[in-house]
Structure formats: structure tokens, C-alpha cells
N, C-alpha and C positions, 0 to 999 in steps of 0.2 A: 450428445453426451454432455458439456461443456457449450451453453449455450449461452451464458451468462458468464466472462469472467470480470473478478474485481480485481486488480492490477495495483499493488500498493507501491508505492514510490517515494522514498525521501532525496532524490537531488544528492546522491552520491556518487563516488566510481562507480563502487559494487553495483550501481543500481543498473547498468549497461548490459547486464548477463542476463537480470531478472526481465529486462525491457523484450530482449532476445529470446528468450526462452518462452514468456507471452506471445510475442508476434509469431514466433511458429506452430503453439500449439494452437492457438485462433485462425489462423489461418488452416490448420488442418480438422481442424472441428467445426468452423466456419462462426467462431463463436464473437459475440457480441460483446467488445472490453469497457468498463470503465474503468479508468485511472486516476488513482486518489491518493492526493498528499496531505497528511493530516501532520498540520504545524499546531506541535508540543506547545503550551503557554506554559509560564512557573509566576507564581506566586509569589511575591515579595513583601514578605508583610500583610498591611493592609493593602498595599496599593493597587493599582489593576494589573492583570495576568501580563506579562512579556513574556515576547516570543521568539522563536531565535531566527525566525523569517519572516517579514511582512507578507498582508495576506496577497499581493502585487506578485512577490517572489512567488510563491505556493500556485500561483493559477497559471502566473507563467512558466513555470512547470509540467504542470498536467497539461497545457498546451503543447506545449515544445512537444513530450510523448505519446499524444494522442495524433496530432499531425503527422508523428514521424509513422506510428502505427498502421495510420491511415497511407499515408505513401508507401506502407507495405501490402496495400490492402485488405487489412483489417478493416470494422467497422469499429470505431472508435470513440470517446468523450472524454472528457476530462471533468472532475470534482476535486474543491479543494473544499479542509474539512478543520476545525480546530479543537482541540482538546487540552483540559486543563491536567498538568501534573499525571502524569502517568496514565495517560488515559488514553492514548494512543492507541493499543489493543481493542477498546471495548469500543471507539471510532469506527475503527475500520470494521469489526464482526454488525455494527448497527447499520452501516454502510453496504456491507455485503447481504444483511438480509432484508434491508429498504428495495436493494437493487435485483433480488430474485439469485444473485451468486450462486453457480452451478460448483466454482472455484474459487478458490483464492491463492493469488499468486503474490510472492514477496520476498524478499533478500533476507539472507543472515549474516551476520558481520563476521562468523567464523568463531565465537565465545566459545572454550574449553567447555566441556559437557558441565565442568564443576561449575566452572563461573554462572552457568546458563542455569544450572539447578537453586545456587543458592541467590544468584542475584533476580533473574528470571529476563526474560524479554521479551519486545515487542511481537517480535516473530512467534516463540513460545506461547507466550501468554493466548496471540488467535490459534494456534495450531492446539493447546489445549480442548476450546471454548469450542472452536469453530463447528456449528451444523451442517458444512459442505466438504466436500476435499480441502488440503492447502496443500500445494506446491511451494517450499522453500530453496532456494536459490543458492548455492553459497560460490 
């Protein structure tokens, strides 16, 4: 059913439920995870994109959770992915459909439905767009 998941990850608390909630549904579907951290860049003027992670931080990441995955017996990888200015969303949906994504699994910060409609987010915006299932987390 779930033979392809994409597993998105930013290196937060919240991200420990979402890590959870993958490793048992891959393990129950026997599905194949990639885990993807896509570090936001912003624009500053002219200058080049900064980012609030080096790309070092970001792999060692998707390492750390691919490893731990994998000591659960999942079949696991890590991808680390960058995006300019809100473009986080459209990373991970290009990511998910590079990779064959049966799913997409990923955190929510818990944003009041208002906030979430008028500001919109990461989560939202793939759960919108998305061509596969998405599993959100909160």
C-alpha cells in the first residue's frame, strides 16, 4: 500500500512523533522511507540566499534519522534539499514525486485553523498540492 514513504523532517521537538509515527507505519507496510530536510534560504537584498542551517547541519540530520530508522528496521536514506523563501512546500511535493511517494509524512506546529488559513503553511500548502496521501503529525 505504502511502499514509498517521503518522511519530512526540520530538526525540531515536534519532529520526534512524526520520526515515530513513520517508523511504525513502515515497518507495518514494510515501506521504503526517505527522509528529507529542506533548509529554507531568505534573500537579503542582493546578496546570496542565507540559511538558517548549514548544508553540514541538514545531512547530519537526515542521517541521525535514517540511522535511527534503520535500527528500527526500516529500510531507510536520508536527502537533504534547499529552497528559496517559501518554497519549502513545493521541495518536498518535487521530492515526493522524484522519489515515487506512496506518502507523505510530516509535522504540524499545532497553528490555530485561522492562523493556518490566513498565513498558510508548510504542512498545508503539501497537504493541499499533494498527488499521494499526507499524513500530518501534530
Amino acid at each position: 500500500m505504502f511502499e514509498r514513504v517521503l518522511l519530512a523532517v526540520d530538526g525540531s521537538e515536534h519532529s520526534e512523533r512524526v520520526i515515530q509515527v513513520a517508523s511504525e507505519l513502515a515497518k507495518r507496510f514494510g515501506s521504503e522511507v526517505l527522509v528529507l530536510n529542506v533548509r529554507e534560504m531568505v534573500l537579503l537584498t542582493r546578496s546570496s540566499p542565507i540559511g538558517k542551517e548549514t548544508p553540514e547541519q541538514s545531512l547530519t540530520l537526515v542521517k541521525h534519522v535514517a540511522e535511527r530508522l534503520v535500527k528500527d528496521g526500516v529500510n531507510a536514506r536520508g536527502e537533504s534539499a534547499k529552497a528559496v523563501q517559501s518554497g519549502a512546500a513545493k521541495e518536498i511535493l518535487d521530492e515526493a514525486k522524484k522519489f515515487g511517494a506512496n506518502l507523505i509524512i510530516m509535522g504540524t506546529h499545532g497553528h490555530s485553523e485561522i492562523a493556518g488559513l490566513l498565513l498558510g503553511s508548510v504542512a498545508g500548502k503539501v497537504l493541499r498540492h499533494a498527488e499521494c496521501p499526507v499524513t500530518l503529525v501534530r
